[in-house]
N, C-alpha and C positions, 0 to 999 in steps of 0.2 A: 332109637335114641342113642347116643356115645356115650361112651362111658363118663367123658366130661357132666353131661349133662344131666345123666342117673345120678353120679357122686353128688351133684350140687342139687339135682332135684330130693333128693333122696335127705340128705341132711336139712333141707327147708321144712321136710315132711315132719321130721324126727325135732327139729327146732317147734314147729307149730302145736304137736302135738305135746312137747313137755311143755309149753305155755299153757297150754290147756289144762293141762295136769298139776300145775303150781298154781293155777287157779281158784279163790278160795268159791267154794259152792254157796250162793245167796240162798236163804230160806226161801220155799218155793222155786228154783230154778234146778234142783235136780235134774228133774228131766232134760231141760233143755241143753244144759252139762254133759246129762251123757250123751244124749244126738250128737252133742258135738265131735266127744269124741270117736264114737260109733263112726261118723263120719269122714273122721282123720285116720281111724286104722283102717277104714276102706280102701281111702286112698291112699295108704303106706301099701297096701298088701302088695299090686302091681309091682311099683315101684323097686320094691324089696325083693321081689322075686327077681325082675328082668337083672339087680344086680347079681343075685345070688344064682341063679340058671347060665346066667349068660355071659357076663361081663366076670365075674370069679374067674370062670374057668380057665378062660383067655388069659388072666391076668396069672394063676398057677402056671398055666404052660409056659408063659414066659421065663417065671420063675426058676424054674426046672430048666428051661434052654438056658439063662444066664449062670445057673450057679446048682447043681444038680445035686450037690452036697445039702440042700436046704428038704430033701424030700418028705424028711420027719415033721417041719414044719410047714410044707403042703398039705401033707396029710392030718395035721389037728386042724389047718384054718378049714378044710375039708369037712371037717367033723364038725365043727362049730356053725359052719352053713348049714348043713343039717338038722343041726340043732336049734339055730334061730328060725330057720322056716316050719319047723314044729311048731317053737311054742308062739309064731307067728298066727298059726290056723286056731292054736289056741284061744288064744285075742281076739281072732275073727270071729270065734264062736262066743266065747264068752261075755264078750263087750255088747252085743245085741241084745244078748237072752237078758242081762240086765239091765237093759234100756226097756224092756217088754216088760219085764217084774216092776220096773221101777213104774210102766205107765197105771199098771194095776194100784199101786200103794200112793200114789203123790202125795194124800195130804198126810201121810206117816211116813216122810222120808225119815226120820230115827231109824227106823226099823232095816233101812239098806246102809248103815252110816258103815258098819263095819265091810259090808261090800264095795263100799265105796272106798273105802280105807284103802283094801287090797288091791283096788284095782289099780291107785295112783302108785302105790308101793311097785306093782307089778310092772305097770306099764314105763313107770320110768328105771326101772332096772335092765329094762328090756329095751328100751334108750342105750342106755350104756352100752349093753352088750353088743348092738349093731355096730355103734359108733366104737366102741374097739377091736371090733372083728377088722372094720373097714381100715383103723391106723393097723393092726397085725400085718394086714395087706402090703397096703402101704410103704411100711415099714421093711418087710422082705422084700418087695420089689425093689427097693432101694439098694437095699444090702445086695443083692444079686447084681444089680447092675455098678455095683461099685466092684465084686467079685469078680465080672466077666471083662471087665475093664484094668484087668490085672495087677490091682487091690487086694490085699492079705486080709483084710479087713476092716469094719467102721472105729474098733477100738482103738 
């Protein structure tokens, strides 16, 4: 897949999934709620990786070959990829086991309400943080090739 198509696959993924999440939960449809989700962070996980493994890297080396003064901020978007593909596996793990507890309890979903709380809090903060990892990107490729282009700066 190009990177074209990962950025816009990848953001459809990260759209779907906070719809899902501003979702309000019908009495009785917990469960089917979380499948859902379960099901969207399945499908995020790929997705997020082939950008974060593969298409990052390529996109830092550019970085570096256009404007090599930017190397500090190679290295935190660096660190932030790292850090989202954590608390990625986090998600992966977390978001089933409570679809599994959730199938044991359905007629007391009260009793996950505050699981359920954190999950939407989590999961759309974790929204955010892809979707600004990706403008960070962005954002210094741009500046680099404004700098390699014999530009003083965006300021």
């Amino acid at each position: 897949m190009n990177e074209t198509l990962t950025s816009h696959r990848l953001e459809e993924l990260l759209q779907e999934l906070e719809v899902q999440l501003e979702t309000p939960i019908i009495s009785g449809e917990l469960q089917t709620w979380l499948e859902s989700v379960c099901h969207m962070v399945a499908e995020l996980g790929p997705v997020l990786r082939e950008r974060v493994q593969n298409v990052h890297p390529r996109q830092f080396k550019q970085i570096r070959k256009d404007a090599d003064n930017l190397l500090r901020e190679i290295e935190m978007m660096k660190r932030e990829d790292e850090a989202i593909l954590n608390e990625l596996a986090l998600h992966e793990r977390a978001v089933p086991q409570l679809c599994e507890l959730a199938k044991k309890a359905e007629p007391d979903e009260l009793r996950f309400a505050d699981h359920v709380k954190n999950t939407i809090r989590e999961g759309l903060a974790f929204i955010i943080r892809v979707r600004t990892q990706e403008r960070a990107i962005e954002t210094w490729m741009q500046e680099a090739e404004f700098r390699d282009n014999g530009n003083s700066g965006a300021g």
